[in-house]
N, CA, C and O atoms as a Tripos MOL2 file, in Angstrom:
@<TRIPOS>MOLECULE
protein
  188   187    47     0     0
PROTEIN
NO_CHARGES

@<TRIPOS>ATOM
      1 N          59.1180  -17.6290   74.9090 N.3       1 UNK1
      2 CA         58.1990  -16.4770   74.8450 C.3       1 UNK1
      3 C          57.5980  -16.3550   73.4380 C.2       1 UNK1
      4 O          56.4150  -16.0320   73.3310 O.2       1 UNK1
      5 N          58.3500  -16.5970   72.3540 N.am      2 UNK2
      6 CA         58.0280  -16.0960   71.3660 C.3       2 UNK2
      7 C          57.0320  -17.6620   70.9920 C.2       2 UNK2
      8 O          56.1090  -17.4750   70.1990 O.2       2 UNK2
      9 N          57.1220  -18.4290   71.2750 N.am      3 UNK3
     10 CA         56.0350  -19.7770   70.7510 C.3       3 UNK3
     11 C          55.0010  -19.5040   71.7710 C.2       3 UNK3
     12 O          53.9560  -19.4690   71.1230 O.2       3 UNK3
     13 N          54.7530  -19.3140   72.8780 N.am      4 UNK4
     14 CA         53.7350  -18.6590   73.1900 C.3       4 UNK4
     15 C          52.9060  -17.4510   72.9160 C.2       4 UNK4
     16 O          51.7750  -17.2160   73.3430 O.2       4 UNK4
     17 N          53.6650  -16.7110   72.1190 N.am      5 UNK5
     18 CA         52.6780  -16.2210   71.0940 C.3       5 UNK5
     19 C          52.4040  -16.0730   70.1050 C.2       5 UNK5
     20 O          51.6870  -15.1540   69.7080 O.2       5 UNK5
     21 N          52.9200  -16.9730   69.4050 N.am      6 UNK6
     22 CA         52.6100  -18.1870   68.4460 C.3       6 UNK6
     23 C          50.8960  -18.6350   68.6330 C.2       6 UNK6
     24 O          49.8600  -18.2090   68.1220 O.2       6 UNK6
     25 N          51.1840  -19.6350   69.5640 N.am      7 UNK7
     26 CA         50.1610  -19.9360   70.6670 C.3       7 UNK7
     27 C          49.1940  -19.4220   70.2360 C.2       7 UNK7
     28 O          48.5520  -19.7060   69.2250 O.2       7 UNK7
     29 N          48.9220  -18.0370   71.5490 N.am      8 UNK8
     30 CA         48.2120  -17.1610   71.5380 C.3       8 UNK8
     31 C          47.5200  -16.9180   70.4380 C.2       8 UNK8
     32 O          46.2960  -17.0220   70.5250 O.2       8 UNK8
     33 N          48.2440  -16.4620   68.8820 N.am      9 UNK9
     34 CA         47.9740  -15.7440   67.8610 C.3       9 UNK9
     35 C          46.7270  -17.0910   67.1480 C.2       9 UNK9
     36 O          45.5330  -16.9060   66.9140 O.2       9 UNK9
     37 N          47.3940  -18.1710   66.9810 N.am     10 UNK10
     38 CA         46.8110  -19.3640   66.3040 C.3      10 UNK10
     39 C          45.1840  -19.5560   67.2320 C.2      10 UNK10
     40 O          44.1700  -19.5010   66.5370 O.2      10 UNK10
     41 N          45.0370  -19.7490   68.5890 N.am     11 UNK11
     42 CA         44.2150  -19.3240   69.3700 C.3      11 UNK11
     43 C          43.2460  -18.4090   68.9760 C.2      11 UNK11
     44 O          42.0630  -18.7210   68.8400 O.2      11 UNK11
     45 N          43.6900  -17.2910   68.7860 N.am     12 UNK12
     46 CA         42.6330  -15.6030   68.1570 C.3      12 UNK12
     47 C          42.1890  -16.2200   66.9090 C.2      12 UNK12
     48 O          40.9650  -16.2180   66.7810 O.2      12 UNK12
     49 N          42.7930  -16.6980   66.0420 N.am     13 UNK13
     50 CA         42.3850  -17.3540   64.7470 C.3      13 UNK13
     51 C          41.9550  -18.2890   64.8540 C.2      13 UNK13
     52 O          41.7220  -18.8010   63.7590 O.2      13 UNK13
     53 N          41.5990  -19.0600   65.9390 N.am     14 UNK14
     54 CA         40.5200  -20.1340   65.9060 C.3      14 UNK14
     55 C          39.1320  -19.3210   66.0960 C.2      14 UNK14
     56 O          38.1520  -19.6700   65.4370 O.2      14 UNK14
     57 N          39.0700  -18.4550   66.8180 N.am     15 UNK15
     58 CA         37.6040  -17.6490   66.9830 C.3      15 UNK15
     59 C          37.1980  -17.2140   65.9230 C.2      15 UNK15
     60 O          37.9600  -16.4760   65.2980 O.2      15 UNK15
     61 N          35.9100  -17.5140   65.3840 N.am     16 UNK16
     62 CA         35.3200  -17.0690   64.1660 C.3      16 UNK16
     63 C          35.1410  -15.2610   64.0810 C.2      16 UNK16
     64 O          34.4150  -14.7210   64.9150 O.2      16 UNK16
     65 N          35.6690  -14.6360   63.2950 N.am     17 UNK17
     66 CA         34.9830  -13.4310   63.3940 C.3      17 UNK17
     67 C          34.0040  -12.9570   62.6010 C.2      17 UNK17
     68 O          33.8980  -13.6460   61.5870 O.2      17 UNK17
     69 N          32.9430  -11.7010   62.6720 N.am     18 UNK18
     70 CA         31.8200  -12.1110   61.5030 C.3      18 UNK18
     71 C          32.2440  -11.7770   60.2630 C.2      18 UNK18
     72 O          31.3150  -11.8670   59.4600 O.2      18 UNK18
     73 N          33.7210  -11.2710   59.5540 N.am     19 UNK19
     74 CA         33.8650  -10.9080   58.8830 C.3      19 UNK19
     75 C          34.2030  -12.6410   58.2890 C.2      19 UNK19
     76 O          33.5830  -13.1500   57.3550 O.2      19 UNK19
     77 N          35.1950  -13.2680   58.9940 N.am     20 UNK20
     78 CA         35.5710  -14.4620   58.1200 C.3      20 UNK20
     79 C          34.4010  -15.5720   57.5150 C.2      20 UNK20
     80 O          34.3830  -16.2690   56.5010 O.2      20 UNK20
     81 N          33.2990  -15.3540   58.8100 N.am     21 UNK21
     82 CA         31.8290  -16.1750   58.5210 C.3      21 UNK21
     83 C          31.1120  -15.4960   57.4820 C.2      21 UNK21
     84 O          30.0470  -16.0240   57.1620 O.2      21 UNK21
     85 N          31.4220  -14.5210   56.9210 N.am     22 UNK22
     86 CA         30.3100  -13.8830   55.8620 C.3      22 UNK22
     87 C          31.2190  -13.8040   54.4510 C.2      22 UNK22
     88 O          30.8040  -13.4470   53.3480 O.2      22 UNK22
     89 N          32.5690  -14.2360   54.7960 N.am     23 UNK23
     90 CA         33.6720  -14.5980   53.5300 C.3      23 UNK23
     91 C          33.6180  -15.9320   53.2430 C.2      23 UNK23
     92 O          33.8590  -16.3920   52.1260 O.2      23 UNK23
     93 N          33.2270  -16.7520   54.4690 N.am     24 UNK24
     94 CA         32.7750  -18.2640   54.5160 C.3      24 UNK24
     95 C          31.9120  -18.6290   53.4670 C.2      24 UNK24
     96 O          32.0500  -19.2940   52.4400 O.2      24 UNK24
     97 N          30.3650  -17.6070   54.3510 N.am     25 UNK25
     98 CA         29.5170  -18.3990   53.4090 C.3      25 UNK25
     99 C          29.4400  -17.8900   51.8190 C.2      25 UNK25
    100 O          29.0310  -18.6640   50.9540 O.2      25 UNK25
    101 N          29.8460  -16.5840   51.5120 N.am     26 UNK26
    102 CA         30.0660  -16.1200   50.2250 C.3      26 UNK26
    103 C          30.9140  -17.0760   49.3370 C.2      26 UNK26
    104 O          30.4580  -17.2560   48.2070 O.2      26 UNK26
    105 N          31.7220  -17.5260   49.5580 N.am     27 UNK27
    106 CA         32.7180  -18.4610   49.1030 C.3      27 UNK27
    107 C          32.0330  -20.0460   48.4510 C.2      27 UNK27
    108 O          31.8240  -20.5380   47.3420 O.2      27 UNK27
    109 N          31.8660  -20.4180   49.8190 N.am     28 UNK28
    110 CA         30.1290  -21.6200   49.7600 C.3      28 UNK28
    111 C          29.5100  -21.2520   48.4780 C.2      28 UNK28
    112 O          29.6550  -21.8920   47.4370 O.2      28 UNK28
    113 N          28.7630  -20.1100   48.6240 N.am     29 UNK29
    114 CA         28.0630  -20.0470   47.7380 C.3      29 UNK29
    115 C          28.3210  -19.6020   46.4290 C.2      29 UNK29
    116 O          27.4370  -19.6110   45.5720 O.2      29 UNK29
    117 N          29.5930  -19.1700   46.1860 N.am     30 UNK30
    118 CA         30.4400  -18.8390   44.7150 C.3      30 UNK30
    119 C          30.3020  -20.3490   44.4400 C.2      30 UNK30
    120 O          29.4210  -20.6810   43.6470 O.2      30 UNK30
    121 N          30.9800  -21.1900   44.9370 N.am     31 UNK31
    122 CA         31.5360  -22.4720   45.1810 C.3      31 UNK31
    123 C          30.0980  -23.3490   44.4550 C.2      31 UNK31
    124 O          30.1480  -23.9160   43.3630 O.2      31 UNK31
    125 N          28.9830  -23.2960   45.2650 N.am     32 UNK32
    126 CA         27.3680  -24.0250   44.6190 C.3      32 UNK32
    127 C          27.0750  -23.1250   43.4090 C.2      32 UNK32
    128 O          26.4100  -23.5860   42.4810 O.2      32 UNK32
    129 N          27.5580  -21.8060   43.3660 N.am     33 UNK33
    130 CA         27.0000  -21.4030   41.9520 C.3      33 UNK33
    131 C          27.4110  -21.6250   40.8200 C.2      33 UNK33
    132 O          26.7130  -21.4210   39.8260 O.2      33 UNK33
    133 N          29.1850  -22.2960   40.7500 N.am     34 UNK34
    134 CA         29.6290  -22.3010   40.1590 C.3      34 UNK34
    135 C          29.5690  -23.8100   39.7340 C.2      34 UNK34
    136 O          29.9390  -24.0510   38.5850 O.2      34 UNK34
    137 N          29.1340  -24.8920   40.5420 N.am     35 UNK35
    138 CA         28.4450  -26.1980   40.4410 C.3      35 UNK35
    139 C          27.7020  -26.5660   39.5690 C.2      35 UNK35
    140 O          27.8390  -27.3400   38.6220 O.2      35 UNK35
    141 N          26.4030  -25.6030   40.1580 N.am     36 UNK36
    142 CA         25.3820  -25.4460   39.2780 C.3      36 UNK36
    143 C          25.5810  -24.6020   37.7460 C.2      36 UNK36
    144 O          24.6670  -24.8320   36.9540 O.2      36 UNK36
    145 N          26.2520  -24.0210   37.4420 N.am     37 UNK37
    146 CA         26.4470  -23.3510   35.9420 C.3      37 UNK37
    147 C          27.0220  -24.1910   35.4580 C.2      37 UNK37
    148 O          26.4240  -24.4150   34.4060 O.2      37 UNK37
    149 N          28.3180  -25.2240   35.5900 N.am     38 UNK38
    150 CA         28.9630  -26.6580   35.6320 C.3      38 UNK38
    151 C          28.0550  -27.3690   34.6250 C.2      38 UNK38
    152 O          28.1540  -27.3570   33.3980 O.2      38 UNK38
    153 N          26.8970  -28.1650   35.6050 N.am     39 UNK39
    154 CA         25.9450  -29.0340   35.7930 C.3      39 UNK39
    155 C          25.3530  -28.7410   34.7890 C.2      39 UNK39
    156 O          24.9560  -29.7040   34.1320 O.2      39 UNK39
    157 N          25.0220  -27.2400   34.2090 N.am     40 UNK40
    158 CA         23.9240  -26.4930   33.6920 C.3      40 UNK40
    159 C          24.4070  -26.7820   31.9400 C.2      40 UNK40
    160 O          23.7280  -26.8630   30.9170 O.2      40 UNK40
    161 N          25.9570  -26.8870   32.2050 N.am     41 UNK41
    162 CA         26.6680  -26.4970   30.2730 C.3      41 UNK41
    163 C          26.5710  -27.7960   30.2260 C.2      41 UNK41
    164 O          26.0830  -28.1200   29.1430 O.2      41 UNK41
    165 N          26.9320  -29.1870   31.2510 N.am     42 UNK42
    166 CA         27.0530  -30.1230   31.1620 C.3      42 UNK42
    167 C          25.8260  -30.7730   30.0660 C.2      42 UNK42
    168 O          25.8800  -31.3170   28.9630 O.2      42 UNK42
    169 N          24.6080  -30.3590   31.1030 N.am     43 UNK43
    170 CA         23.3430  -30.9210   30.7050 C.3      43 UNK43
    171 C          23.0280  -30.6480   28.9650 C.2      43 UNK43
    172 O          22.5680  -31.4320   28.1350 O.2      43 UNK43
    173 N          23.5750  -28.9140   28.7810 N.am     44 UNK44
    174 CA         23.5950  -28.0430   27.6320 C.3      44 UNK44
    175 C          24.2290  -28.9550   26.7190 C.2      44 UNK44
    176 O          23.9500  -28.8050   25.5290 O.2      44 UNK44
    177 N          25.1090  -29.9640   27.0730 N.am     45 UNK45
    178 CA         26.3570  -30.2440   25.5780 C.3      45 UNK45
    179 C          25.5270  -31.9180   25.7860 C.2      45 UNK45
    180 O          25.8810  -32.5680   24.8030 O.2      45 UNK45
    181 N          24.8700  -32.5340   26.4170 N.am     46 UNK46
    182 CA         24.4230  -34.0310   26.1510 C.3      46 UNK46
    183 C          23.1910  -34.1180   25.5240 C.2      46 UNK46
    184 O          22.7550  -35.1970   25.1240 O.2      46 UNK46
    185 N          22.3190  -32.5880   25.3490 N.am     47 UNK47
    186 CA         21.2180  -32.7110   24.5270 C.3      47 UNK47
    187 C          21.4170  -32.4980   23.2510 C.2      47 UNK47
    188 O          20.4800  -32.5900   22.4570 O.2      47 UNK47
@<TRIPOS>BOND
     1     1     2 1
     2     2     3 1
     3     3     4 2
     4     3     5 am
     5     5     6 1
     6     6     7 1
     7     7     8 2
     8     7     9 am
     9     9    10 1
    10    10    11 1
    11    11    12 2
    12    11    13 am
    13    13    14 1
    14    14    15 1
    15    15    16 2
    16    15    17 am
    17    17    18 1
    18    18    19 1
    19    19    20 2
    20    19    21 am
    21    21    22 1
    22    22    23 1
    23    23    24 2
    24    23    25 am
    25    25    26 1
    26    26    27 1
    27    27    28 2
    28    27    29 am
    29    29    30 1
    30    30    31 1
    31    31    32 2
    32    31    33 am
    33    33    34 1
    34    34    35 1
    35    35    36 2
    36    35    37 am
    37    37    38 1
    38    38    39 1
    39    39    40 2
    40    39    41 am
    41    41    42 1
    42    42    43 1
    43    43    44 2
    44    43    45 am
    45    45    46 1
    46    46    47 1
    47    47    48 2
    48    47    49 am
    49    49    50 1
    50    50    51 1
    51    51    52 2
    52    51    53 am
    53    53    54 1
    54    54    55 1
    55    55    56 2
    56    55    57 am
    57    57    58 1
    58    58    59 1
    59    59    60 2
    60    59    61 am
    61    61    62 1
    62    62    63 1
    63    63    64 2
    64    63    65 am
    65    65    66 1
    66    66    67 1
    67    67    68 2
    68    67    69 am
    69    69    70 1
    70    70    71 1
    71    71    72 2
    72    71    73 am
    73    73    74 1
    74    74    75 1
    75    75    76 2
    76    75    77 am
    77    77    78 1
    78    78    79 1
    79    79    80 2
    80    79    81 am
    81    81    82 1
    82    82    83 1
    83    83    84 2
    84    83    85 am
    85    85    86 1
    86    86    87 1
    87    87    88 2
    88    87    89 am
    89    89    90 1
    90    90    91 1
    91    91    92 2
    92    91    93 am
    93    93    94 1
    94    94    95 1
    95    95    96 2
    96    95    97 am
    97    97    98 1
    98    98    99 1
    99    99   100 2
   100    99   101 am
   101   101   102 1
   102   102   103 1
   103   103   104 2
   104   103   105 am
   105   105   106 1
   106   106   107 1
   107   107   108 2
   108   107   109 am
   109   109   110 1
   110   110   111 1
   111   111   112 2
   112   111   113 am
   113   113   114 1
   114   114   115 1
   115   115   116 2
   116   115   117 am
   117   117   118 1
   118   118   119 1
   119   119   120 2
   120   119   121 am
   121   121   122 1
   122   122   123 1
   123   123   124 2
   124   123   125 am
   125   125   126 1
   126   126   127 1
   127   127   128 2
   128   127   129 am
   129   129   130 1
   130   130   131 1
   131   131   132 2
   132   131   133 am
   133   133   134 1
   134   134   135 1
   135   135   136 2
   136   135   137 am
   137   137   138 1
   138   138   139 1
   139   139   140 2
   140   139   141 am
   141   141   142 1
   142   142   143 1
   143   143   144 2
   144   143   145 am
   145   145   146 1
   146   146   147 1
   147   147   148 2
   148   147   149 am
   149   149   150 1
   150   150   151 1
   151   151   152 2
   152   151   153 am
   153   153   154 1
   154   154   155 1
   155   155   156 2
   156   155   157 am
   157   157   158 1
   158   158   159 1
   159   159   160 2
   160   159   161 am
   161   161   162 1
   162   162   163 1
   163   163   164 2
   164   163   165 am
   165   165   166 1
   166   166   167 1
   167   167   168 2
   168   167   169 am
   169   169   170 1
   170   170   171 1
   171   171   172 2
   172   171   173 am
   173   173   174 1
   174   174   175 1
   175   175   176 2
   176   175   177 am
   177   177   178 1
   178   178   179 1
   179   179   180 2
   180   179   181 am
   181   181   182 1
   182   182   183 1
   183   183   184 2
   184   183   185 am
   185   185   186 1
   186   186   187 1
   187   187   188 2
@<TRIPOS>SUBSTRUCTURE
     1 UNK1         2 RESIDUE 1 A UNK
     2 UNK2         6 RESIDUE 1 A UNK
     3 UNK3        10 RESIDUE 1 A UNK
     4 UNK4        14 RESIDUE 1 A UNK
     5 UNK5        18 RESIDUE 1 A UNK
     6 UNK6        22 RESIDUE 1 A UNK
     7 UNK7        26 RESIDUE 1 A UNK
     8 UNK8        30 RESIDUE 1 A UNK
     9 UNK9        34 RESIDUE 1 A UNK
    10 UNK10       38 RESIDUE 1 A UNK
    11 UNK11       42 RESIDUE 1 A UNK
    12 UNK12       46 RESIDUE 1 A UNK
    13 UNK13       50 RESIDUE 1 A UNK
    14 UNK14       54 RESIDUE 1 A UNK
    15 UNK15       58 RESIDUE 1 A UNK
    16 UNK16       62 RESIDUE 1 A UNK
    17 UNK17       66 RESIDUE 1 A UNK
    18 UNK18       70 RESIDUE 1 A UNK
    19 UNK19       74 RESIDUE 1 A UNK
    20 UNK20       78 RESIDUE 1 A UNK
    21 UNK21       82 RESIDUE 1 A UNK
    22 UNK22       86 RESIDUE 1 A UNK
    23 UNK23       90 RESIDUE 1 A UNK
    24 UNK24       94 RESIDUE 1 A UNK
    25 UNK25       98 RESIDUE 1 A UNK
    26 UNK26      102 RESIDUE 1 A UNK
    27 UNK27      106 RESIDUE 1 A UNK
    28 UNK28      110 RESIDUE 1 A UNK
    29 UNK29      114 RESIDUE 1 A UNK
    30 UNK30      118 RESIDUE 1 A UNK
    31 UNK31      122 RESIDUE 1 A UNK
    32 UNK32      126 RESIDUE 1 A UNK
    33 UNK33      130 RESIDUE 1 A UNK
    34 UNK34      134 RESIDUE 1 A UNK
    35 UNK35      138 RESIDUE 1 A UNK
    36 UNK36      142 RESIDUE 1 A UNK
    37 UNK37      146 RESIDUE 1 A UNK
    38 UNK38      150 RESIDUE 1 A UNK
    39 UNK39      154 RESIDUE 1 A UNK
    40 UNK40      158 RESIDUE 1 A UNK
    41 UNK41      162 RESIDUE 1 A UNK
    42 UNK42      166 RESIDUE 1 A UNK
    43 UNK43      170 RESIDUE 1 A UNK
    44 UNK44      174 RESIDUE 1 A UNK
    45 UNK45      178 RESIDUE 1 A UNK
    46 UNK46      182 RESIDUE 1 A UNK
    47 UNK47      186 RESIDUE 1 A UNK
């Protein structure tokens, strides 16, 4: 009983909810901004 809802629970957490998709793409995009500022000091310290 109890690994079936296990199961179950892992199941509910495969369904996207819009809260985890809008923590998704916020993340993403911390993630490219923080790339690009990277890229940005990089470029800053070879000139």
């Amino acid at each position: 009983m109890e690994a079936n809802c296990i199961v179950q629970h892992e199941v509910e957490r495969m369904e996207p909810k819009r809260e985890d998709i809008i923590l998704a793409y916020l993340t993403l995009l911390l993630v490219l901004l923080i790339g690009l500022f990277l890229v940005w000091v990089v470029a800053m310290f070879l000139e």
